[in-house]
N, C-alpha and C positions, 0 to 999 in steps of 0.2 A: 162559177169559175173565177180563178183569181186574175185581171190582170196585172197586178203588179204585187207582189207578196211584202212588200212597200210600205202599200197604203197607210194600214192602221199603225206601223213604228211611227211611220212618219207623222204623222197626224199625232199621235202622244206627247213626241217629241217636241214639236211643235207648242201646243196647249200647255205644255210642261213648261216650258221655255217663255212662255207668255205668263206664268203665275208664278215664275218663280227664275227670275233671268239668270244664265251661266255670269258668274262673276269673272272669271280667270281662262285663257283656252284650254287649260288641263279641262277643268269643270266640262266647258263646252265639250269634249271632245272625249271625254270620260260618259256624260248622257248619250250623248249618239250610238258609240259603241256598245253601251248598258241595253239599247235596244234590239243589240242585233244587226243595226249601222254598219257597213262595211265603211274602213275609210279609207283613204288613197294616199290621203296627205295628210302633212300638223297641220296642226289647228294652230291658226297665229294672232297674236294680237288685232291688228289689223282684220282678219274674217271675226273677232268678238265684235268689234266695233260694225262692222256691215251685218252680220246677224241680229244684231241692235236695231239696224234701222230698217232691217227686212222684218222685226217684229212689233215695230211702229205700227209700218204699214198691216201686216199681218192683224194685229188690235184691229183698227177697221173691219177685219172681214168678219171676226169675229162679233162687234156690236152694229154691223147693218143693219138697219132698222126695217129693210123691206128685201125681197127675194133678187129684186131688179140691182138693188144696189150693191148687195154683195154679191152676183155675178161681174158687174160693171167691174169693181174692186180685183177681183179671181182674172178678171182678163185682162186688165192692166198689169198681174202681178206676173202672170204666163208669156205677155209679150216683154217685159223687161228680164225675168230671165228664166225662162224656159226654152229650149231646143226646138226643133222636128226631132220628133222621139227617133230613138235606134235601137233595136235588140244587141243586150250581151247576157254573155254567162261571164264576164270579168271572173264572179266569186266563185264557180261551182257551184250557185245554190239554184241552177234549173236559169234558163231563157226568161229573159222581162224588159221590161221598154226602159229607157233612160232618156232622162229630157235635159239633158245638159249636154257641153261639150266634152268630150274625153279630155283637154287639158285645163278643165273649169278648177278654182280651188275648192274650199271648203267651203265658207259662205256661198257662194255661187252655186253650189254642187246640194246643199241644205235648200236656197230658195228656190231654186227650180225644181226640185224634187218634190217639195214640201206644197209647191203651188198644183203642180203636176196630180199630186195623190189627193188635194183637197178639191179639185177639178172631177176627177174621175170618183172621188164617193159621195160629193153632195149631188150629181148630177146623177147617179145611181141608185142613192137611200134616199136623197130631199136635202135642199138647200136649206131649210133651218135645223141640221142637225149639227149645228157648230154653234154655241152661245155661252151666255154665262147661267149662274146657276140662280133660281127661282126665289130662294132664299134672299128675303130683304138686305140684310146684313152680310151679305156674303156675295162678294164681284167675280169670283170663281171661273174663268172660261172651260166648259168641256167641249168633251165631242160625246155626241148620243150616237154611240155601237149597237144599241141594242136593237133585236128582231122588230121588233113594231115603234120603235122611234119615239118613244111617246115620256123621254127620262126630262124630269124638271130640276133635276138638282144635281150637280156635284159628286154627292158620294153621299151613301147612309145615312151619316152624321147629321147632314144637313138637311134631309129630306126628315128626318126622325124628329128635330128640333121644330121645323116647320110643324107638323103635325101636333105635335104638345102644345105649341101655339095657337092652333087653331083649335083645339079638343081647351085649352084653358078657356079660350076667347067665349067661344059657347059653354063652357059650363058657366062663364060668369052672368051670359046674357042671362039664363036659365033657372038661375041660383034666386030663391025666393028671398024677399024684401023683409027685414026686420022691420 
């Protein structure tokens, strides 16, 4: 069961937004809605600039070093701006919780959301499913969606390049001595 049909945009969005920041609020506000995002209101300079530093904070949660500390992080970020949830159907798209106020802007309506949805799936799938990726050379934040939680890397790319690294490293330990 889904509670919140939410989660995973938000969480994209989010990790997107960390590796690759909205420059402009068209940009911001063009990503949101590319997910599926309902919005309410523009996006305006001023929510680029608070989305910026709701993504400071958010880096944190991402490189916690221990379980303890990026809950500490998630509930610091849920009491500054997350709600007592509400049901609406605002959009038509079916009944779901909303942790913000109904006259919250955009930034505001992003970080409580965003905090809200990363609350309810680390606490469902495992708190180190949010990190960066495996690969030395590559600071990558994701999020591991997958069925048994067990993803090291990014994407493909990086998991494939890792592997040729490791298959060189050992053919070279292996490779006999002239």
């Amino acid at each position: 069961m889904h509670v919140n049909h939410y989660i995973e945009p938000l969480l994209r969005n989010v990790i997107d937004l960390v590796n690759q920041p909205a420059t402009t609020p068209g940009d911001l506000e063009r990503r949101w809605t590319g997910l599926g995002m309902p919005i309410h209101c523009r996006v305006t300079r001023a929510d680029l600039r608070q989305v910026g530093d709701f993504l400071a904070v958010w880096t944190d949660v991402v490189d916690a070093d221990t379980e303890e500390n990026r809950v500490f992080i998630l509930n610091q970020l849920l009491a500054r701006f997350a709600t007592s949830p509400s049901i609406t159907n605002h959009d038509g798209s079916g009944w779901h919780l909303h942790y913000r106020d109904a006259d919250a802007g955009f930034a505001a309506t992003l970080a409580g959301a965003t905090s809200a949805a990363a609350a309810h799936f680390l606490t469902k799938r495992g708190m180190l499913r949010i990190r960066r990726c495996a690969l030395d050379d590559c600071s990558t934040a994701f999020v591991d969606f997958t069925r048994p939680g067990t993803q090291k890397y990014c994407s493909h790319g990086c998991a494939n390049r890792d592997a040729v690294r490791r298959h060189r490293a050992g053919s070279a330990r292996s490779a006999p001595r002239r």
